[in-house]
Legacy VTK file of the C-alpha trace (Angstrom):
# vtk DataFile Version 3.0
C-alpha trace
ASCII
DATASET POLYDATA
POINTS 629 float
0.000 0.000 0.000
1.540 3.695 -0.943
1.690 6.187 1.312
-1.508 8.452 -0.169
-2.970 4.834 0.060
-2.156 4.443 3.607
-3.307 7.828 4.646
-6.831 7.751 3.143
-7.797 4.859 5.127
-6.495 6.139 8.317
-8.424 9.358 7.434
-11.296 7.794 6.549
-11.692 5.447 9.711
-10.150 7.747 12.439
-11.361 11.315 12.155
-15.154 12.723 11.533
-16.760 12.165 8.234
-16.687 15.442 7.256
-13.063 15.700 7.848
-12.514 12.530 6.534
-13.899 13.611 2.782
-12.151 16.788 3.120
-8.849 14.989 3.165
-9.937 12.567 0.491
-10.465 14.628 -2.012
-6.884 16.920 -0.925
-5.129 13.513 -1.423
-7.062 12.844 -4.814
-5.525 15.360 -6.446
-1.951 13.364 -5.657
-2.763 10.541 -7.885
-0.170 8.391 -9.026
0.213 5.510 -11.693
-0.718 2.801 -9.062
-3.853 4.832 -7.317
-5.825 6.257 -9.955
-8.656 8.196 -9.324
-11.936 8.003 -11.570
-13.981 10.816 -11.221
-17.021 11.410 -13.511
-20.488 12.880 -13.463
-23.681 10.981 -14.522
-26.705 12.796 -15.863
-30.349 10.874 -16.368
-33.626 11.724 -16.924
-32.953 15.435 -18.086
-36.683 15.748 -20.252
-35.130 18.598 -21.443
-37.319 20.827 -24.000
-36.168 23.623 -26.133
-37.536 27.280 -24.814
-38.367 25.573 -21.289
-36.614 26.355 -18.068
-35.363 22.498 -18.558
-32.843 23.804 -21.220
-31.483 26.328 -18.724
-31.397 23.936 -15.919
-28.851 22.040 -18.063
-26.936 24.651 -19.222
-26.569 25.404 -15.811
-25.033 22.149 -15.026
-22.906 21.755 -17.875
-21.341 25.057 -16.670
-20.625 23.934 -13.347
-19.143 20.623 -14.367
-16.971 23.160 -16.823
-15.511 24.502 -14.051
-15.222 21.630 -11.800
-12.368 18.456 -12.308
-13.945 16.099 -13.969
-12.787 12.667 -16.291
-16.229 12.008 -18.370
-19.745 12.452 -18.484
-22.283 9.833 -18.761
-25.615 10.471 -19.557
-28.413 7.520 -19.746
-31.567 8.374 -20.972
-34.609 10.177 -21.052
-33.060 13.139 -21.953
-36.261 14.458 -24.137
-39.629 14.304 -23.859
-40.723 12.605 -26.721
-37.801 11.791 -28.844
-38.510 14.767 -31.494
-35.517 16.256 -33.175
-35.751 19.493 -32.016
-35.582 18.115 -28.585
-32.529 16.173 -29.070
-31.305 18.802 -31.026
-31.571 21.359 -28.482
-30.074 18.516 -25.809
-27.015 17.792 -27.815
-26.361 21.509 -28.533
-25.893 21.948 -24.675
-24.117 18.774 -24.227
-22.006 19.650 -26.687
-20.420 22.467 -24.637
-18.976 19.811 -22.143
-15.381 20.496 -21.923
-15.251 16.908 -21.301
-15.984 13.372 -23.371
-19.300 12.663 -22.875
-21.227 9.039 -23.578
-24.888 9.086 -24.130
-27.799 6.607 -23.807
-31.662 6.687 -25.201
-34.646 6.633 -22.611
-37.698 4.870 -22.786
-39.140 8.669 -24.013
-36.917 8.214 -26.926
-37.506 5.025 -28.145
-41.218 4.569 -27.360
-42.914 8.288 -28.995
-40.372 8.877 -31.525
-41.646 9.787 -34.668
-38.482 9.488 -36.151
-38.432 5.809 -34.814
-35.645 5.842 -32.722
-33.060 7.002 -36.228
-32.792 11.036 -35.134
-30.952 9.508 -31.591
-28.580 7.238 -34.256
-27.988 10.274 -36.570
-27.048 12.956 -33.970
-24.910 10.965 -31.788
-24.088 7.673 -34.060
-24.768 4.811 -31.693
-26.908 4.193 -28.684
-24.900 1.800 -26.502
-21.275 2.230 -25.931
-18.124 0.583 -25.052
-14.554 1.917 -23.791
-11.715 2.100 -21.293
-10.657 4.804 -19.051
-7.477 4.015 -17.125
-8.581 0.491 -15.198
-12.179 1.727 -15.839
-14.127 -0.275 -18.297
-17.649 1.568 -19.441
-20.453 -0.217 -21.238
-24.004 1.002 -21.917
-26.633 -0.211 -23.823
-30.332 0.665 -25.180
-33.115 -0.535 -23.085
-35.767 0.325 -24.937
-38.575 -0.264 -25.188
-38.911 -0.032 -28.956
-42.224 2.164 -30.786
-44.640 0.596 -28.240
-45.633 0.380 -24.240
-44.233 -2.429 -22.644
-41.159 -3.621 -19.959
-37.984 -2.192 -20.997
-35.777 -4.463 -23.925
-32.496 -4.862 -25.003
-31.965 -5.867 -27.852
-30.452 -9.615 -28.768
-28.420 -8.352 -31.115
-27.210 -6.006 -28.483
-26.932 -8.237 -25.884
-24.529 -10.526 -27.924
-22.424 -7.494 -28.579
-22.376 -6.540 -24.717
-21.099 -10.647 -24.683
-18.766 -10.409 -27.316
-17.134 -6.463 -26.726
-16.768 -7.686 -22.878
-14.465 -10.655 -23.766
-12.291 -8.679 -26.141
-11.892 -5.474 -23.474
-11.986 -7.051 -20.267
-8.517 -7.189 -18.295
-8.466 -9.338 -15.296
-7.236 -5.861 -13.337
-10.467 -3.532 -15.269
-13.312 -2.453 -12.895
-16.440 -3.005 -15.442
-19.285 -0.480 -14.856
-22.831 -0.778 -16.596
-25.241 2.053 -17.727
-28.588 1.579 -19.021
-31.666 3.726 -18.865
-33.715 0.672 -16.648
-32.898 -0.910 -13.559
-31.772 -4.248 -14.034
-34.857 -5.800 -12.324
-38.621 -6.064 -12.842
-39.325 -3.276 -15.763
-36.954 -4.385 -17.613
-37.944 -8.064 -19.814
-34.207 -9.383 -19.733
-32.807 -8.176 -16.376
-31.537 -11.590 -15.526
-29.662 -12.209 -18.990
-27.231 -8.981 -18.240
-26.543 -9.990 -14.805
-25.985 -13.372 -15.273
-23.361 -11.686 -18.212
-22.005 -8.836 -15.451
-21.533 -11.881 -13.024
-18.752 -13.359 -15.223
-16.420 -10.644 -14.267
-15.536 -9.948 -10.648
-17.657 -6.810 -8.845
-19.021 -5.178 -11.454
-21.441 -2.296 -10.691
-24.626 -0.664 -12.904
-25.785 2.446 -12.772
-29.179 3.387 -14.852
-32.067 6.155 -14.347
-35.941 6.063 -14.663
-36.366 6.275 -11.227
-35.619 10.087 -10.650
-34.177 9.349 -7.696
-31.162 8.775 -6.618
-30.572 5.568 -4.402
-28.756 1.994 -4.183
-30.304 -1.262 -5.156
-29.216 -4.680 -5.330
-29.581 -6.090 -9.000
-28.921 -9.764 -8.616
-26.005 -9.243 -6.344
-24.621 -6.054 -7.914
-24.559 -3.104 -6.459
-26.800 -0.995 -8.681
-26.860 2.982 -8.572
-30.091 4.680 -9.837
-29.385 8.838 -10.096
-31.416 11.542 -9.614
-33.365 13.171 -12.104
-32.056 16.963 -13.581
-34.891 18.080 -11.012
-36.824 16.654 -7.842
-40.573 15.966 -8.109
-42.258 19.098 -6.385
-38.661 20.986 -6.868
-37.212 22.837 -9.261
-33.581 23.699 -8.747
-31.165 21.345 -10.829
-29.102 19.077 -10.358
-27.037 15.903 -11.174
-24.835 13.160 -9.904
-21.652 12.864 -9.412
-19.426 9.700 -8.967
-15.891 9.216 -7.462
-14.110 6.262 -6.950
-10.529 5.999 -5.329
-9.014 2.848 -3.704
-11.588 0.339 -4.486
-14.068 2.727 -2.755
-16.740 4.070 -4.669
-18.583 7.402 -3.272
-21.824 8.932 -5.067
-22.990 12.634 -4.626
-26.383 14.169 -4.977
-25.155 17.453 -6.091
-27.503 20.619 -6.207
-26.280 23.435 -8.613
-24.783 26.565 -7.114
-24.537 24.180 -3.697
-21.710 23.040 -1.671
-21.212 19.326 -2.538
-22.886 17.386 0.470
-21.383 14.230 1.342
-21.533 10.967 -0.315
-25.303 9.693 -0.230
-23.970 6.321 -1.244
-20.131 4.640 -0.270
-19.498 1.159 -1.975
-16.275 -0.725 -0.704
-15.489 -2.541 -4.117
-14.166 -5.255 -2.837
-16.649 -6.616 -1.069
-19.364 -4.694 -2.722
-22.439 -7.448 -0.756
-22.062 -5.620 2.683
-23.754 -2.655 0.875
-26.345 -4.715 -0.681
-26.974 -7.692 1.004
-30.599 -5.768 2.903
-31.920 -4.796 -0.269
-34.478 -6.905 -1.796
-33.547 -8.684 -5.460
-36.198 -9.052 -8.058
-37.596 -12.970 -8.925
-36.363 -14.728 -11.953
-39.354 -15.449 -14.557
-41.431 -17.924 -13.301
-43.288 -20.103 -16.051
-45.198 -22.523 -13.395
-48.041 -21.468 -15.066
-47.811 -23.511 -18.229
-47.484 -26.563 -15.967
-51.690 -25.644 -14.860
-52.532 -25.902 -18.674
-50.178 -28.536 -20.346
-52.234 -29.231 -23.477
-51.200 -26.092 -24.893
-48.485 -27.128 -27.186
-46.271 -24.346 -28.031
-44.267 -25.210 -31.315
-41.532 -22.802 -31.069
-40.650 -22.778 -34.666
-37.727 -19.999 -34.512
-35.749 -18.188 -32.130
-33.768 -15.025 -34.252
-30.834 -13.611 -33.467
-32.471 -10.017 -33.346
-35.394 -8.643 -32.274
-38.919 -9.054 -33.676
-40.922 -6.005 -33.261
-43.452 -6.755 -35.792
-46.184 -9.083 -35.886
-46.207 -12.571 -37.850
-48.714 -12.512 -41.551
-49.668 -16.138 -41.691
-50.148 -17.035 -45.720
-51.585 -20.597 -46.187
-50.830 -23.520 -44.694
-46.733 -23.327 -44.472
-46.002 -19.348 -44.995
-45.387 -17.161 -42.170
-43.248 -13.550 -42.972
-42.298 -11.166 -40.044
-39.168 -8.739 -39.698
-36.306 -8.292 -36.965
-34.529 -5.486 -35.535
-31.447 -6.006 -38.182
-33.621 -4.835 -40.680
-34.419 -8.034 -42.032
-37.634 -9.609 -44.028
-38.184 -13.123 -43.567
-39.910 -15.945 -44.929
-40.482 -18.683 -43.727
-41.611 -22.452 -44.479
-43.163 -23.251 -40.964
-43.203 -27.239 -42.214
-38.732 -27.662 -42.449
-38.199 -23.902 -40.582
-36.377 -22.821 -43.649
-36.354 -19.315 -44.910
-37.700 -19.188 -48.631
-36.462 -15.506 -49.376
-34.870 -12.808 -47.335
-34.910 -9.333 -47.704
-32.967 -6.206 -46.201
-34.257 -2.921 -45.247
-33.372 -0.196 -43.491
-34.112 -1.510 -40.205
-35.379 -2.052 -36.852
-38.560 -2.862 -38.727
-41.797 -2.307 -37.104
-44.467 -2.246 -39.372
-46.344 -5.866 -39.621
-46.196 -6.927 -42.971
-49.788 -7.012 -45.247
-50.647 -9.262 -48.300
-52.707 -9.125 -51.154
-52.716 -9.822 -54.734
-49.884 -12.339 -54.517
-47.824 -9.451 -52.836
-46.406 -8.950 -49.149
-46.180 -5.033 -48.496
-44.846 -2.938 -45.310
-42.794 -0.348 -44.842
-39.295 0.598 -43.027
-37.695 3.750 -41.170
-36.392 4.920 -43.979
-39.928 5.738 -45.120
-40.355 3.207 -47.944
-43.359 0.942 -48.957
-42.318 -2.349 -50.581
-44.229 -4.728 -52.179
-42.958 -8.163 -52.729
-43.913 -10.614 -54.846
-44.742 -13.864 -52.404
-43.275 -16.215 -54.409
-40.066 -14.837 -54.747
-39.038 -12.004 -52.503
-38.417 -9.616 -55.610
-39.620 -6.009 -55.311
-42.734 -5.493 -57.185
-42.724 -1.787 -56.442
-41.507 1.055 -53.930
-42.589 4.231 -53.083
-40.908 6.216 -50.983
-42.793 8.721 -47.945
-41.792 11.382 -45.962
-41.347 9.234 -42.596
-40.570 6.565 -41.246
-43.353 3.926 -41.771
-43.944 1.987 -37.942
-47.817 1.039 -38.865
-49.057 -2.075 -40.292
-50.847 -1.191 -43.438
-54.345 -2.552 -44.174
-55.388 -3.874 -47.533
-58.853 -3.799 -49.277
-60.386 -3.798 -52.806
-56.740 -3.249 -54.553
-55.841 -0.618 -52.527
-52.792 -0.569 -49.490
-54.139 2.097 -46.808
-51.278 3.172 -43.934
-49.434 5.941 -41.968
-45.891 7.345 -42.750
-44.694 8.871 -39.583
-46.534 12.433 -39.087
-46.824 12.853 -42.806
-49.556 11.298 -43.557
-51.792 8.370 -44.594
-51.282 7.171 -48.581
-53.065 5.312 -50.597
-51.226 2.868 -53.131
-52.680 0.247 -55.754
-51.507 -3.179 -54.857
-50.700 -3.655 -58.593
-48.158 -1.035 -59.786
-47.180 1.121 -56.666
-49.358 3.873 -58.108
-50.496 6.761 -55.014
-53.776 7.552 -55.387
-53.959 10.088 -52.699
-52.141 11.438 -49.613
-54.059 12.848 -46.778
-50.493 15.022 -44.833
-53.351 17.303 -42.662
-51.390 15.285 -39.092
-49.572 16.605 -36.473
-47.940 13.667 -35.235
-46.774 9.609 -35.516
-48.946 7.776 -37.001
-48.579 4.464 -35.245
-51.271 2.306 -35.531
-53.366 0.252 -38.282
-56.361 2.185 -39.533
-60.027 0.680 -40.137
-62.313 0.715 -42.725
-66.003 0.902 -42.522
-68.100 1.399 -46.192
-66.164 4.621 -47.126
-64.979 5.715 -44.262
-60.666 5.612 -43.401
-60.804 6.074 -39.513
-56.806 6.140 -37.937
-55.532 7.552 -35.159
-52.257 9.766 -34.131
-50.456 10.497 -31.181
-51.926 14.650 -31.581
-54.700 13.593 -29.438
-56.575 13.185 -32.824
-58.992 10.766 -34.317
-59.099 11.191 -38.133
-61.863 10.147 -40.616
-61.551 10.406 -44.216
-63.429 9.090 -46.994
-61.825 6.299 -48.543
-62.010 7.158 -52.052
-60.988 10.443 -52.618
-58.918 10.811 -48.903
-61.078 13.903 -47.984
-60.974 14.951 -44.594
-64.680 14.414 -43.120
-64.207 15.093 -39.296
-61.387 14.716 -36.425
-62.033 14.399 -32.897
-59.722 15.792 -30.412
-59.876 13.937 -26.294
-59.303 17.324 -24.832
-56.197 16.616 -23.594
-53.117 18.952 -23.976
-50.718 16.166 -23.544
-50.068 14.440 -26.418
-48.574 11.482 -24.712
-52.383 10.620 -23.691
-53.728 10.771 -27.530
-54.995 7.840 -28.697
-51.847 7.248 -30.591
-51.196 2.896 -30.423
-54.818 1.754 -30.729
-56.370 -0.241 -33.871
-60.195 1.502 -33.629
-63.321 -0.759 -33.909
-65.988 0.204 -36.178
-69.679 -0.927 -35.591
-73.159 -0.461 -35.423
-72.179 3.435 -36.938
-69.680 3.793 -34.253
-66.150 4.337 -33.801
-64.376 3.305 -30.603
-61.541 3.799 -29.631
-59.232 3.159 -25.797
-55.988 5.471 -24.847
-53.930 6.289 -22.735
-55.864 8.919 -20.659
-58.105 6.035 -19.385
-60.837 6.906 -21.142
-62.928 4.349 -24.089
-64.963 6.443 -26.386
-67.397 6.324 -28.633
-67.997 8.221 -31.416
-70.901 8.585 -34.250
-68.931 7.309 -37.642
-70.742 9.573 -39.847
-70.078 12.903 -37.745
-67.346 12.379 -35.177
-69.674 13.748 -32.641
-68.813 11.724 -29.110
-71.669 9.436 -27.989
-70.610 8.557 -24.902
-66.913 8.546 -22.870
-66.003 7.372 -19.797
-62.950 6.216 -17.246
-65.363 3.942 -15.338
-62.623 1.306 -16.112
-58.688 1.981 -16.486
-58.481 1.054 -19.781
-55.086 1.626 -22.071
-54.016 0.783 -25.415
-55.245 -2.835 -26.111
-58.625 -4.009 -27.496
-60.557 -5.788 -30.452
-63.668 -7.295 -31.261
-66.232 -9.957 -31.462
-66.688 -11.779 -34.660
-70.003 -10.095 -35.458
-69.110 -6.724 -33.967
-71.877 -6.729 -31.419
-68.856 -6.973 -28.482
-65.965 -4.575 -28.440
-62.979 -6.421 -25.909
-60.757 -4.096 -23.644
-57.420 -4.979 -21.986
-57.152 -3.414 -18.313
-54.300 -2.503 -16.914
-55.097 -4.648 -14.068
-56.190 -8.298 -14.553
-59.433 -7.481 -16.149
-61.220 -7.826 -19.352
-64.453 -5.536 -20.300
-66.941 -6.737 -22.675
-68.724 -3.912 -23.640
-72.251 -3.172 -25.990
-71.843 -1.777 -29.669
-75.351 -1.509 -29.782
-76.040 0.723 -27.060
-75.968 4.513 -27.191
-74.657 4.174 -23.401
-71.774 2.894 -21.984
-73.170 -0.873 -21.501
-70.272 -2.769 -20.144
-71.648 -6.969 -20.921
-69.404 -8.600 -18.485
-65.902 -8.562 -16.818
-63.845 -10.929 -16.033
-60.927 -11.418 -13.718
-57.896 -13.052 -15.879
-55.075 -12.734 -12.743
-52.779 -11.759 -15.241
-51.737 -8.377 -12.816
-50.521 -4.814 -13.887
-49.978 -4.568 -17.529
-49.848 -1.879 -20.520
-48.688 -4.213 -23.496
-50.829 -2.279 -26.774
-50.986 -5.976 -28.294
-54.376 -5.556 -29.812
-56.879 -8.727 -29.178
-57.542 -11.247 -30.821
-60.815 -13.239 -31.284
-61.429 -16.225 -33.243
-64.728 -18.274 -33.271
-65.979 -18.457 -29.015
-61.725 -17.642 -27.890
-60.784 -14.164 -26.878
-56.831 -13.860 -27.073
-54.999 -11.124 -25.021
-51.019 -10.918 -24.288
-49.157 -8.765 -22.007
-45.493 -7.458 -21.683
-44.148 -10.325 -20.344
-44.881 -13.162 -22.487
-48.333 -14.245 -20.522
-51.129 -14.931 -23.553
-54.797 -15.983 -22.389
-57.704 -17.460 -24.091
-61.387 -16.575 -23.001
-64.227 -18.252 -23.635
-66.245 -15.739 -24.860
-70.163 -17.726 -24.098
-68.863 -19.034 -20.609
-67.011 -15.746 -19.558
-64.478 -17.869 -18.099
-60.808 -18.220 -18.789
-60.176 -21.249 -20.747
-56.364 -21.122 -20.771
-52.800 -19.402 -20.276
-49.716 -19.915 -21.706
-46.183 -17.893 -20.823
-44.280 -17.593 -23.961
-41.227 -15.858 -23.082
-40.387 -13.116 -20.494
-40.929 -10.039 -23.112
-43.987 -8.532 -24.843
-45.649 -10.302 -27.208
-46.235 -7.767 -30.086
-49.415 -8.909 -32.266
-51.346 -11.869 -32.995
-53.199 -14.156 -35.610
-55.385 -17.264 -34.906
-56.376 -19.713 -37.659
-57.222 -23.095 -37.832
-57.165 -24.087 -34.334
-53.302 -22.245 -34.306
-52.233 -18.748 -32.536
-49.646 -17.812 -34.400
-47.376 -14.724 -32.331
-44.614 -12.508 -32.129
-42.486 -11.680 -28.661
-39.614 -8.836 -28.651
-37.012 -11.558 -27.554
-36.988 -12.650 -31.503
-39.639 -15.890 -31.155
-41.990 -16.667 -34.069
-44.526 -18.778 -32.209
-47.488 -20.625 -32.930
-49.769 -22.591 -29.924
-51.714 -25.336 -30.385
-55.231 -24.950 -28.803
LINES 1 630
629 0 1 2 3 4 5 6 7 8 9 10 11 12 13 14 15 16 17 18 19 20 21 22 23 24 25 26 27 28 29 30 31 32 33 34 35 36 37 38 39 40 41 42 43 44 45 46 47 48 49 50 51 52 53 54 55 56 57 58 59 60 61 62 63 64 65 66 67 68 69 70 71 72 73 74 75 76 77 78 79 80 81 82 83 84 85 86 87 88 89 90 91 92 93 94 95 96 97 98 99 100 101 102 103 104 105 106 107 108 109 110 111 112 113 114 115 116 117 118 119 120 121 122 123 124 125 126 127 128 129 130 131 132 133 134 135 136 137 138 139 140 141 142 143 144 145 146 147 148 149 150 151 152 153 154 155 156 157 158 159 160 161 162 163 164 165 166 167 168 169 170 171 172 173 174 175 176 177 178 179 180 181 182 183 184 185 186 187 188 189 190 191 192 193 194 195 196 197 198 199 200 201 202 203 204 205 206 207 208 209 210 211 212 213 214 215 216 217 218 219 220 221 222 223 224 225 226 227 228 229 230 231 232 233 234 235 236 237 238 239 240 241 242 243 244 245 246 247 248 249 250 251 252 253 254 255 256 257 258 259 260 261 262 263 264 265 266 267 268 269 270 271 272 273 274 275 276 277 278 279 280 281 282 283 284 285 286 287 288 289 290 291 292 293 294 295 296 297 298 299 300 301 302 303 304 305 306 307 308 309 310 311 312 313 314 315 316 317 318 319 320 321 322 323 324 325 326 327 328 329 330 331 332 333 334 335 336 337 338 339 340 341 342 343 344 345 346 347 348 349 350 351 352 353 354 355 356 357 358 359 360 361 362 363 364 365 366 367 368 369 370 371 372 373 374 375 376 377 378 379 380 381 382 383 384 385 386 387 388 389 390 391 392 393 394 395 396 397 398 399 400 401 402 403 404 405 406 407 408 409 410 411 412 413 414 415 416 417 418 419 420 421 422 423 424 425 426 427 428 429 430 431 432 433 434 435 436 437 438 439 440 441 442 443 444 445 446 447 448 449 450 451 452 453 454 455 456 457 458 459 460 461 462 463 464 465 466 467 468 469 470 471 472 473 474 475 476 477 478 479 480 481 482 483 484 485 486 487 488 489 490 491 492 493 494 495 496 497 498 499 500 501 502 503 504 505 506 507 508 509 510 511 512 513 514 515 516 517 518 519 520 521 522 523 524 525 526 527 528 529 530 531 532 533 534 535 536 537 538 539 540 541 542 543 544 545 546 547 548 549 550 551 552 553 554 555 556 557 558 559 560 561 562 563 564 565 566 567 568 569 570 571 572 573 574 575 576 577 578 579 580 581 582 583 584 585 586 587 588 589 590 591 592 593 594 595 596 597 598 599 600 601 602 603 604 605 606 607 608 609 610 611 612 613 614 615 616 617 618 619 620 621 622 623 624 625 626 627 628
């Protein structure tokens, strides 16, 4: 032990704290080769917005960490509000004044609203994870998601075999790794277990993430995990960040207030025996699939596991064809007899949209804001047409015609044949994320502007909107598929509220938040029923027929708190719902009873398709499913 070595730990176990910090960070300063000192501030959950006093608040910080002694910056997540460009425009521009390196994550409120689907976060900064050495310091960081839709937080599995891979080439038996992500590595997040189980290979590792807005220390799976403190304090308003220090395999965290002294360390972590910190704190349970013991003549046929991501849904063509896309970009199909894939194509990728077919063609579109039809058979491009955003929604097919949303520009519609636009309807204020649906002449979608749109099919003349009242446009009805019956439109959202609205006028029959209803619901084979998801074990049957709110029945499913938008699914007397992680459920819809539940993985299931006694399925963890029933 060297002499500055020595000193510390007399000073830190012999005089008053106070003291004892005061001396520590004198003797930092004295660093030498075999006693380096990491110092580094972490930013998190900044929801900075240009104009607001947000911006100011941290410029404010930036300028103080100017003028302190710092080694980095890391900043993980939610540093907008919704993941526009002009927010992360405005962020970066004041990040950018860091005299310092600084390493940057997404938040959940940049991968889940952004109408740019997650590509403005890639463009401005060129990667969202990260991977690099500082002295015996070893930083990674990676994207938890969630991707274009409600759910747990995800990492990618592309991602997660990179975090595998990049850790074996940079680790050094004498490197101290430390994590970032936006989620804790616990419940919220689908794949906790699969990054600590990775951390665990190397000795002591500790994780740091937001999304709490608090600063505090947790115990993810036996590693010490740091949340920080958002830029401001619910109920507060004066700024402020977090800042790290580690010296002599003793970590110290800060909860620093701008223009304040800095208090001491909220949080001290001896490194080497990081457990005595940790060892109260409770650890979140592993995925428990007991359940699929209960029902065991639901035969899941697991017919392929990718090495990516699946975000969009599974289009089930015949008897042997099913064609879905992955987070590489990738367009698959796939002979569900031998598991082989017929024809592959590659787009600009994640892909979102679930792919449509008609006419002998499978069409959907990418980030880059292009429509592709391909010809079934062969995987050749029939045609292309190219938007003005990124295209996230499935499209919807009738009479010749391919119907769908690019981004905020607009809705288009294209003949199946030749690629020909017949009309664009641009009159939208923000991502269009959701199928439409077609009633007669009527084009009824949705947008996350707190707007309904209806326009007539034919020409793609505006006829009415509707507007919830709302001013936040994270409550708009942005991720729902509406129902049409009976001359109604329905619709769920975010705000809680299911509403119903006259088809021919827009004018709002009835609306209520009797029931705490989301983003996920469907309807009864002869439109008489329309099916709602709660976001706690329940399912609503509720009247089309009625010009009142008529809820039919409700029924208690047990599958707990959940917000997965996976729209439902009913097929003959079976009602099929999903949540975010991996739980599907059949309901008999005549006995109002549950007739089965199956977990497929540990991560949302993303949309669904039953046929011929089959429910076919997507989850984010890159399964193409199908379940015997």
């Amino acid at each position: 032990m060297n002499l500055i070595s020595f000193m510390q730990r007399i000073a830190l176990t012999t005089i008053p704290h106070y003291l004892a910090l005061v001396l520590f960070f004198n003797l930092s300063s004295c660093t030498t080769e075999h006693s380096p000192e990491l110092r580094f501030v972490f930013l998190t959950d900044l929801h900075v917005s240009p104009g607001a006093e947000s911006s100011a608040q941290l410029l404010a910080i930036v300028q103080e960490v100017n003028a302190g002694d710092f080694d980095l910056v890391v900043v993980a997540g939610d540093i907008s509000n919704q993941g526009s460009y002009e927010e992360l425009r405005n962020a970066k521009d004041i990040l950018d004044q860091l005299n310092v390196p600084y390493y940057i994550l997404p938040g959940n409120h940049e991968t889940n609203w952004s109408e740019s689907a997650g590509q403005d976060f890639i463009h401005l900064w060129g990667d969202d994870k990260f991977m690099f050495r500082k002295g015996n310091f070893l930083f990674a960081g990676l994207n938890t998601g969630p991707f274009m839709r409600m759910g747990d937080g995800h990492i990618k599995q592309e991602d997660i075999a990179w975090l595998e891979d990049e850790l074996v080439k940079h680790k050094a038996h004498d490197t101290q790794l430390l994590f970032f992500a936006h989620y804790p590595l616990a419940d919220g997040l689908d794949q906790w277990h699969v990054i600590t189980d990775i951390l665990n290979n190397y000795d002591n590792p500790i994780a740091f993430c937001g999304h709490g807005h608090r600063q505090q220390l947790l115990n993810f799976d036996g590693i010490p995990g740091i949340m920080g403190r958002s830029l401001v304090y619910r109920g507060e308003n004066i700024p402020g960040y977090n800042i790290i220090r580690i010296r002599n395999d003793s970590l110290f965290a800060f909860d620093k207030t701008v223009g304040q002294e800095l208090p001491d360390p909220s949080i001290e972590i001896n490194m080497l025996q990081p457990d005595e910190a940790i060892s109260h704190l409770a650890v979140s349970e592993r995925p428990d699939y007991s359940v699929n013991q209960t029902y065991g003549d639901i035969e899941p046929d697991f017919l392929r596991k990718e090495n990516a991501s699946v975000f969009t849904g599974p289009l089930v063509v015949g008897d042997s064809l099913v064609i879905f896309g992955n987070s590489l970009g990738q367009l698959k199909a796939m002979n569900t007899d031998d598991k082989s894939i017929l024809w592959e194509a590659r787009l600009e990728g994640p892909l979102f949209a679930t792919p449509v077919f008609s006419n002998g063609k499978v069409m959907l579109g990418d980030v880059s804001g292009s429509i592709y039809a391909f010809e079934l058979a062969s995987g050749e491009i029939s045609w292309e047409v190219q938007t003005a955003g990124p295209v996230v929604s499935a499209g919807l097919v009738q009479d010749g015609y391919y119907y769908g949303g690019s981004g905020s520009s607009g809705v288009y519609k294209i003949s199946v044949s030749n690629g020909e636009v017949s009309w664009v309807f641009n009159d939208v204020e923000g991502l269009i994320q959701a199928q439409a649906a077609i009633n007669d002449d009527y084009l009824v979608f949705t947008a996350w502007d707190t707007h309904i749109y209806c326009l007539n099919k034919t020409s793609g003349e505006l006829l009415w909107k509707w507007n919830n009242g709302r001013p936040a446009s994270l409550l708009s009805p942005g991720n729902v598929v509406p129902v049409i019956s009976n001359g109604k439109v329905f619709i769920v959202a975010p705000d809680r509220f299911m509403t119903a609205l006259d088809l021919a006028t827009g004018q709002e029959i009835w609306r209520t938040n009797k029931h705490q209803v989301r983003e996920s619901m469907g309807a009864s084979g002869d439109l008489q029923s329309v099916f709602a998801k709660l976001m706690n074990d329940s399912i609503i049957a509720v009247s089309t027929k009625s010009n009142e709110f008529q809820t039919l029945w409700t029924l208690d499913a047990g599958f707990g708190y959940d917000h997965n938008p996976c729209p439902i699914v009913v097929k003959d007397d079976l009602l099929f719902a999903a949540t975010r992680n991996g739980l599907v459920m059949a309901i008999d819809i005549q006995k109002q009873k549950l007739a089965w539940k199956h977990k497929v993985s540990n991560s949302a299931i993303n949309f669904m398709h039953a046929e011929n006694n089959q429910l076919w399925l997507t989850s984010a963890d890159g399964r193409i499913v199908s379940l015997a029933y």
